[in-house]
C-alpha positions in Angstrom: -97.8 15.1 -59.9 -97.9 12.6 -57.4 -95.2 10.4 -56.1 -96.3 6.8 -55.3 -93.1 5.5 -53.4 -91.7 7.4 -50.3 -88.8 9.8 -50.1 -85.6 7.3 -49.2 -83.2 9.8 -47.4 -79.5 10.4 -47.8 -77.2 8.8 -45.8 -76.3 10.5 -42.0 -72.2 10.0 -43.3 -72.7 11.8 -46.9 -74.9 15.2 -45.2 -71.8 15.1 -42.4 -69.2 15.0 -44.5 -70.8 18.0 -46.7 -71.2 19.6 -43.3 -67.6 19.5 -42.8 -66.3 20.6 -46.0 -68.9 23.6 -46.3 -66.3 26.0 -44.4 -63.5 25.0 -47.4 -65.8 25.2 -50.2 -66.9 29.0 -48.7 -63.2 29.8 -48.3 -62.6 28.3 -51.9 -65.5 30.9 -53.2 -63.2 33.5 -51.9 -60.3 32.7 -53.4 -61.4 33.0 -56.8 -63.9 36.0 -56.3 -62.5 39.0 -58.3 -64.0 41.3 -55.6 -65.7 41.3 -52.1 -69.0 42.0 -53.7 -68.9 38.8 -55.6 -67.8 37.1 -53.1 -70.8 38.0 -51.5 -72.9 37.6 -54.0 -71.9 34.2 -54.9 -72.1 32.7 -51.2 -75.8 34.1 -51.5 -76.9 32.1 -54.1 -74.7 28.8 -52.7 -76.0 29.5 -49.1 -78.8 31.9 -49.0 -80.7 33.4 -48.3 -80.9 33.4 -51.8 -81.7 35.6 -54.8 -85.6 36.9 -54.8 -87.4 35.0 -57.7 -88.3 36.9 -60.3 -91.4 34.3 -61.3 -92.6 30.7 -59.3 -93.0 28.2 -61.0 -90.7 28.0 -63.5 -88.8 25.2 -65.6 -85.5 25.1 -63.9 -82.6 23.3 -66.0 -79.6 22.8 -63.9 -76.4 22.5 -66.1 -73.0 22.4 -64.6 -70.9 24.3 -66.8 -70.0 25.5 -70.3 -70.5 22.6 -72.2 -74.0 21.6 -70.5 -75.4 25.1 -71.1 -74.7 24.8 -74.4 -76.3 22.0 -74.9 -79.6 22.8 -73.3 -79.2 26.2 -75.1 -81.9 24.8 -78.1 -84.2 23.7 -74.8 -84.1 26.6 -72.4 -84.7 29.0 -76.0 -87.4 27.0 -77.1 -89.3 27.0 -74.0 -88.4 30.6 -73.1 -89.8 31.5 -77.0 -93.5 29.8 -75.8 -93.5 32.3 -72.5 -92.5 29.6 -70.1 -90.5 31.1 -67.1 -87.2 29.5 -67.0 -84.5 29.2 -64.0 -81.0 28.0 -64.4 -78.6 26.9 -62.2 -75.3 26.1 -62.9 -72.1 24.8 -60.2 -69.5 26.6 -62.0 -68.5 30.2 -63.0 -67.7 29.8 -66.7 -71.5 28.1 -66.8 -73.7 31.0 -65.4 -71.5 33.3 -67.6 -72.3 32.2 -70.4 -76.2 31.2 -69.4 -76.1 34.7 -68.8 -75.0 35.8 -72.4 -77.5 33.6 -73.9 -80.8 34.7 -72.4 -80.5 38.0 -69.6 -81.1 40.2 -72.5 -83.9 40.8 -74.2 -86.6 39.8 -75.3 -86.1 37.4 -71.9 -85.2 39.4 -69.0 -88.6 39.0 -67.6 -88.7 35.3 -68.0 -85.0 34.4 -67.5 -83.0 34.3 -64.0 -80.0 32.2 -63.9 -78.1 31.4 -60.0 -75.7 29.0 -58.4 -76.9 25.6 -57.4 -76.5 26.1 -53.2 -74.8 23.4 -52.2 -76.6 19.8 -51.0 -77.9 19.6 -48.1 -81.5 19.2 -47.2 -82.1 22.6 -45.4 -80.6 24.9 -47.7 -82.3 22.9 -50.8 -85.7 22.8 -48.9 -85.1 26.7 -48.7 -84.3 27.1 -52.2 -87.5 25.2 -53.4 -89.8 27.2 -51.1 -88.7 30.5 -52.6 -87.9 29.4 -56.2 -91.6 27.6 -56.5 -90.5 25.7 -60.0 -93.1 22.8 -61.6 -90.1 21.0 -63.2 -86.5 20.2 -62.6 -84.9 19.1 -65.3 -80.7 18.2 -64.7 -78.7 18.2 -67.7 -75.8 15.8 -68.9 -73.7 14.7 -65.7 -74.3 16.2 -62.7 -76.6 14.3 -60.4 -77.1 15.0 -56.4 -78.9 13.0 -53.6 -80.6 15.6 -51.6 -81.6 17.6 -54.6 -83.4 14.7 -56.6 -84.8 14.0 -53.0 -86.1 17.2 -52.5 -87.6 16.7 -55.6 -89.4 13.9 -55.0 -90.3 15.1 -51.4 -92.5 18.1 -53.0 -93.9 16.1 -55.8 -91.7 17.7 -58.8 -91.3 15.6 -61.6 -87.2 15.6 -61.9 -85.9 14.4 -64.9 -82.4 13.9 -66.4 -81.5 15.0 -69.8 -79.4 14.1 -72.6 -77.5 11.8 -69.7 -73.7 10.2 -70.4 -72.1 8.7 -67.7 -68.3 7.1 -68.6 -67.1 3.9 -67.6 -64.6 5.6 -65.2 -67.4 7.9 -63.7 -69.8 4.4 -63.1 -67.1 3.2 -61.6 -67.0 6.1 -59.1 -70.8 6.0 -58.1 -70.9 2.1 -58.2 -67.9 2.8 -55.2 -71.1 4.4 -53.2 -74.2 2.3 -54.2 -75.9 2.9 -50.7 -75.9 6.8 -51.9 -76.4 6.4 -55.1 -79.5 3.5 -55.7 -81.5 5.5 -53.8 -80.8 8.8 -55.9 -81.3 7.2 -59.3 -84.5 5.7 -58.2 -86.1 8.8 -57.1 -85.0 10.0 -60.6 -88.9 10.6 -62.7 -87.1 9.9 -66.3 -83.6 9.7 -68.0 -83.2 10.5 -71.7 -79.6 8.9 -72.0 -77.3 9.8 -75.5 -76.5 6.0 -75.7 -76.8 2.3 -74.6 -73.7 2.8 -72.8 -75.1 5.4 -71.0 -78.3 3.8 -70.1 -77.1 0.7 -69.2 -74.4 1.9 -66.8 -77.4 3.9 -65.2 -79.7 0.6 -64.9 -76.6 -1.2 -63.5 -76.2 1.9 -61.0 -80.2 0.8 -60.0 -82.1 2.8 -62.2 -85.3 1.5 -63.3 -85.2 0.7 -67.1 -88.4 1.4 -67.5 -87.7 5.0 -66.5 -85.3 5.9 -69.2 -84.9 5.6 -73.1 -81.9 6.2 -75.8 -82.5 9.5 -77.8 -79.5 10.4 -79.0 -77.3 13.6 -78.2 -79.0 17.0 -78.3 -76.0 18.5 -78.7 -76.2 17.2 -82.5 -78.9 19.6 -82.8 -77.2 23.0 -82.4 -76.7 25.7 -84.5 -74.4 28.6 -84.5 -75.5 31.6 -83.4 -76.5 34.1 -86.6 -74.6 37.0 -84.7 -71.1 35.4 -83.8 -71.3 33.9 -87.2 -72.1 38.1 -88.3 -69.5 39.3 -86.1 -67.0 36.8 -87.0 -66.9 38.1 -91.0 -67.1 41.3 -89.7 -64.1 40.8 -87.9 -62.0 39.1 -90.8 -63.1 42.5 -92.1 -61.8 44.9 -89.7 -59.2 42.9 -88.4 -57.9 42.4 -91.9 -57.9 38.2 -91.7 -58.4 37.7 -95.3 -54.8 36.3 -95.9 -54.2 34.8 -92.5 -54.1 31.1 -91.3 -55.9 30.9 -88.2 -55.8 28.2 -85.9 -57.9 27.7 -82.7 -56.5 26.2 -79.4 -60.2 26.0 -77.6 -61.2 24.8 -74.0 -57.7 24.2 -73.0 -56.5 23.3 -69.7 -53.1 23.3 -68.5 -50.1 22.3 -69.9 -51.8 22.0 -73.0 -51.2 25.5 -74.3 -47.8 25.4 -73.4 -47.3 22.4 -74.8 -49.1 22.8 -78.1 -47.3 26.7 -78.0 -43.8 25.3 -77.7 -44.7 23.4 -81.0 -45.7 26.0 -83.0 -43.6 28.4 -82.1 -41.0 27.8 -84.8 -44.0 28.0 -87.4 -45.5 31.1 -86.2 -41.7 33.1 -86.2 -41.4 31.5 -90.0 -44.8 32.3 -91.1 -46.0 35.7 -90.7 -49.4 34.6 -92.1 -50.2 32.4 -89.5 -52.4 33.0 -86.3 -53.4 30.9 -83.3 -56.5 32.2 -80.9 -55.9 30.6 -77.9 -59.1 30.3 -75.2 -58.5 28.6 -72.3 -61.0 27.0 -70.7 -61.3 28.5 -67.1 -61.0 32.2 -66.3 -59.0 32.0 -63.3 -55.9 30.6 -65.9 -56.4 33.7 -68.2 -52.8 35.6 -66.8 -51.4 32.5 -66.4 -51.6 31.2 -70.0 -50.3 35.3 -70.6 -47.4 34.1 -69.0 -46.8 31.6 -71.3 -47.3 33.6 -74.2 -44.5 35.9 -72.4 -42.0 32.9 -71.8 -42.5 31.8 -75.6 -41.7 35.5 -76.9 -44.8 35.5 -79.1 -46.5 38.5 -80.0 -49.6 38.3 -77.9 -52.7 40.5 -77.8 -55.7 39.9 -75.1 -59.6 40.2 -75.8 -60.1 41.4 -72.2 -57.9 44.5 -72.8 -59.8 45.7 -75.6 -56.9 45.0 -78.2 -57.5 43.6 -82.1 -55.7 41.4 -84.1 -52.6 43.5 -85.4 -50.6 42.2 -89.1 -47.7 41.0 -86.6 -49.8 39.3 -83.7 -49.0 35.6 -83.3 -51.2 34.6 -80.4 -55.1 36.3 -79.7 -55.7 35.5 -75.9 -59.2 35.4 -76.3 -59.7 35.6 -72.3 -63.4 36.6 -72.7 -66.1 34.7 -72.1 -69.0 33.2 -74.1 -67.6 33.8 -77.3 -66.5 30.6 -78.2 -68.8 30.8 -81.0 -67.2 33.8 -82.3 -63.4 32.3 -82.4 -64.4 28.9 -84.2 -65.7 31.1 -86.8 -62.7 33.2 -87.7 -60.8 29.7 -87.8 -59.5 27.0 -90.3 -58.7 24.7 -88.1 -59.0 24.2 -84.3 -58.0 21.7 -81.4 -60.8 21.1 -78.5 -59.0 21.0 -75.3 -58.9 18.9 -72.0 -57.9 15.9 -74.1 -54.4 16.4 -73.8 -54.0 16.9 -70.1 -53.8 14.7 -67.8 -56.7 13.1 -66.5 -58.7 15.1 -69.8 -61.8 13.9 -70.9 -62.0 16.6 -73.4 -64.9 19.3 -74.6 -67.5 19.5 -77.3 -66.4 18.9 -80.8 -69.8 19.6 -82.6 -69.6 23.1 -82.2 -66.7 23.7 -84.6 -67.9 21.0 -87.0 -71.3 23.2 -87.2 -68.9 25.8 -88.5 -66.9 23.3 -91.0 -64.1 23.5 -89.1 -61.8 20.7 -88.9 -61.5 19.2 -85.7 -58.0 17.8 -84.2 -58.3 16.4 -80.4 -55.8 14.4 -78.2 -55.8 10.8 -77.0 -57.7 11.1 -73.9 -61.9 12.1 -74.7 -63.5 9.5 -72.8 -66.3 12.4 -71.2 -67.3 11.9 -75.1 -66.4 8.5 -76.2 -69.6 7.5 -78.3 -69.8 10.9 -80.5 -65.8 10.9 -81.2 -66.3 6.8 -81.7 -68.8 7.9 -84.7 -66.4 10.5 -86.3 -63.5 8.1 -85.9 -65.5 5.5 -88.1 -66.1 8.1 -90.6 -62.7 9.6 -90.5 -64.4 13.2 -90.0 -61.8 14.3 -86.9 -58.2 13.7 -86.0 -56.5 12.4 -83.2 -53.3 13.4 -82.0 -51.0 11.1 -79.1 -49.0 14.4 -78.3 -48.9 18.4 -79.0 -46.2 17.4 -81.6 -48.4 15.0 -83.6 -51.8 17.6 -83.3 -49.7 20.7 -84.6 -48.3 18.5 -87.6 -52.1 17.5 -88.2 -53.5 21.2 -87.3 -50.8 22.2 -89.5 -51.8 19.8 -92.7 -55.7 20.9 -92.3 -54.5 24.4 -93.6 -52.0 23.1 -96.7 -54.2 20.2 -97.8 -57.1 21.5 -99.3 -58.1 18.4 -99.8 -57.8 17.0 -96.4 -59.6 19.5 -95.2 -62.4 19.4 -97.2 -62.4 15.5 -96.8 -62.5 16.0 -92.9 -65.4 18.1 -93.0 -67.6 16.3 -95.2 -67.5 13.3 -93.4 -68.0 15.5 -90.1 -71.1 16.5 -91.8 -72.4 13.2 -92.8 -72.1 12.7 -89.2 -73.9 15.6 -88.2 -76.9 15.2 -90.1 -78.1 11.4 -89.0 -78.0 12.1 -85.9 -80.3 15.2 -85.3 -83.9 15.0 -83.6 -83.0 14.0 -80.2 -84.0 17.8 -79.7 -87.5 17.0 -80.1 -87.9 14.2 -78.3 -86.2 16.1 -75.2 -89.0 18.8 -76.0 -92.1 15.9 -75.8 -90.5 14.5 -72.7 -90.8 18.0 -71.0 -94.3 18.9 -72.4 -95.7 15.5 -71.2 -94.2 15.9 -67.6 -95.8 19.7 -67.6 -99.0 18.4 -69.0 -99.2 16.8 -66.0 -98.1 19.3 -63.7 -100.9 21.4 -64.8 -103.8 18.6 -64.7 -102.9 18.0 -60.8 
C-alpha cells in the first residue's frame, strides 16, 4: 500500500538514550530468566538475530501482555481459522505465555509463531522486518513505539492500532514528549479507539481525526473458553468443591494479597467451607506471595507442584500460567487485582462477568475507567476503598443470594449492549489486507 507522506524520523536523544539503557534492559533479562538457555533465548528474540520465520507475510498483532492477548484472542483465532499466517509479539513474559497456550497447538502450529518485540531501535526493527516479511501490523490496546510505527511506514505496511485506550494520566505522559510523539501518531494508518476519551486524547496528542473512529471494546466480545469451562466442573468434581465457598483473588500485585490475606484470615480459620485461589499476576512473585501464605499460617497448596485442593486447604496458589479462565470458573466471587496497589490501574473485569461471577475491585482502575464507569451506573460490580471493605463485600456476594444474583444481572445487561466492536475490528483488517493484496 503506498504511503503518500515521508517517513519523519525519531529523535537523535530518544535512539541514544535507548542506546544507553540497552546494556540494563539485557542485564534485567537475566535476572529474571529461570535458566541460561532462556536467557539466551529471550535476548534472541529482543536482539537477534532473531527466531527463523516459520511463514512471510503474516498478520502480526503486537500485544503487550496478558490482558492485550486476551483481548485480541477473538481476532488472532478468527483470522488463524481462515488460513491467514499470524505472528505475535508480546513485551512481557506473562503475554507470550499465554499467546502460546492459546494457539501453538494444533490445529495452528503451522500458522502460528509468537516472539518478543526486539527492542526499538531502527537497526534491529529494520532486521526484524526483513526476516519476518508480515503485510500488516496491527498493535493492540496501549503500547505504541516510534521506530516501530516508522519502520512501518518506511516499508509501506499499513500499521494500525486496535481497540486503543489511552488514560488521562498516560496522555499526560506522551503530551510531556510531543516532538516524539506527533510524529509517531501521525505515521499511525488507523486507530479503532474503545471511546471518545480515548480518541480525543489521541487527536489532542496529533493524531489525524480522520484516521480513527469509536468502536467500542473488543474485549466485550469474549467468550470463555469451552475447555476451562469443562475442566473447571470437572474439577469441582474431583476436587470435591461441591460444598465450598470459593473466592478468587486474581491479577494481584503486591501488597494486595497480603493485604486482602490478613483480612480473611479470621474467616477462613472459622469457616472450614471457605476457599480462596489466589493468582498473582507476575510469575517472578509466585514464592514470594508462598511466603505470605507461610507468614499467615494458612493451609496453602501450589498448582506448579502438582498438588489438588485437599478438604482442609485454605489458600490454592494457582502459580500457573494461562489458566485464569479455569480459576474464575471454580469461583463465587472474585477480586481483579492491581487496583488496590499503589499506583494500580487494575485488570480486566469482563472475563469473570462472562462466567457470572461477581466482580469486587479497589478504588484505583483508571487503565479501565470507561468499562467500570458503565458497570458503576448499572450497579453490576463493587468497589472497595481498602482490603477490609472488599473482603466484607467478597464476603456478602457468597451469603446474599440475592446480592449476588442482582450483581450479575446487571453485569449482564452490560455485557450484552455493548458487543460487535469485534466485527468492526475484523472489516478494518480485511479492508487494509484487501489492499495489501491489490498493490
Amino acid at each position: 500500500m503506498a504511503q503518500k507522506n515521508a517517513v519523519q524520523q525519531t529523535p537523535f536523544w530518544y535512539n541514544f538514550l535507548l542506546t544507553c539503557i540497552k546494556p540494563l534492559y539485557r542485564w534485567k533479562i537475566k535476572q529474571r530468566a529461570e535458566n541460561a538457555a532462556a536467557f539466551q533465548q529471550e535476548c534472541i528474540e529482543r536482539f537477534g538475530p532473531f527466531q527463523p520465520p516459520k511463514n512471510l507475510e503474516t498478520i502480526w498483532f503486537h500485544v503487550v501482555s496478558v490482558g492485550e492477548t486476551n483481548a485480541a484472542q477473538p481476532l488472532i483465532e478468527h483470522y488463524l481459522k481462515l488460513g491467514h499466517p499470524v505472528l505475535v509479539t508480546n513485551t512481557t513474559k506473562t503475554g507470550q505465555a499465554r499467546a502460546k497456550s492459546l494457539f501453538l497447538k494444533a490445529p495452528y502450529l503451522d500458522l502460528f509463531q509468537a516472539v518478543y518485540l526486539p527492542v526499538d531501535q531502527k537497526p534491529l526493527l529494520k532486521q526484524f522486518f526483513d526476516v519476518y516479511q508480515p503485510k500488516l501490523l496491527a498493535l493492540v490496546e496501549t503500547e505504541i513505539w516510534p521506530n516501530l510505527i516508522a519502520e512501518a511506514k518506511q516499508q509501506q505496511i499499513p500499521c494500525i492500532l486496535l481497540n486503543a485506550r489511552l488514560s488521562e494520566k498516560s496522555a499526560k505522559g506522551y503530551g510531556k514528549v510531543a516532538r516524539l510523539t506527533k510524529p509517531m501518531l501521525q505515521q499511525l494508518t488507523w486507530m479503532l479507539a474503545q471511546d471518545r476519551a480515548t480518541q480525543q486524547r489521541y487527536v489532542d496528542l496529533g493524531l489525524d481525526q480522520n484516521k480513527s473512529q469509536v468502536v467500542g471494546n473488543i474485549k466485550f466480545d469474549i467468550t470463555a473458553p469451552q475447555h476451562y469451562v469443562s475442566q473447571a466442573e470437572q474439577f469441582k468434581q474431583d476436587w470435591q468443591l461441591e460444598h465450598r465457598q470459593i473466592i478468587t483473588l486474581a491479577s494481584t500485585h503486591a501488597p494486595e494479597e497480603e493485604n486482602l490475606l490478613k483480612q480473611l484470615q479470621p474467616h477462613l480459620n472459622a469457616n472450614s467451607n471457605l476457599l480462596c485461589i489466589v493468582v498473582p499476576r507476575h510469575p517472578e512473585r509466585f514464592d514470594e506471595v508462598y511466603q505470605v501464605c507461610q507468614r499467615l499460617n494458612l493451609n496453602t497448596q501450589r498448582r506448579s507442584l502438582k498438588q489438588t485442593i485437599q478438604a482442609d486447604t485454605q489458600v490454592f496458589l494457582a502459580d500457573s500460567m494461562g489458566e485464569m479462565w479455569l480459576w474464575y470458573g471454580l469461583s463465587q466471587a472474585c477480586f481483579v487485582g492491581g487496583s488496590l496497589n499503589e499506583p494500580g490501574g487494575g485488570h480486566n473485569i469482563l472475563e469473570p462477568m462472562v462466567l457470572d461471577v461477581p466482580t469486587v475491585i479497589g478504588p484505583r482502575y483508571f487503565n479501565f475507567q470507561s468499562i467500570v464507569d458503565e458497570f458503576v451506573v448499572e450497579q453490576g460490580i463493587l468497589i472497595g476503598d481498602d482490603a477490609a471493605q472488599i473482603v466484607q463485600q467478597l464476603l456478602s456476594c457468597l451469603e446474599n443470594t440475592a446480592q449476588k444474583q442482582r450483581l450479575v444481572q446487571q453485569a449482564q445487561l452490560v455485557l450484552q449492549r455493548n458487543t460487535g466492536s469485534l466485527q468492526k475490528h475484523i472489516q478494518l483488517i480485511d479492508h487494509y489486507l484487501q489492499q495489501t493484496a491489490s498493490s
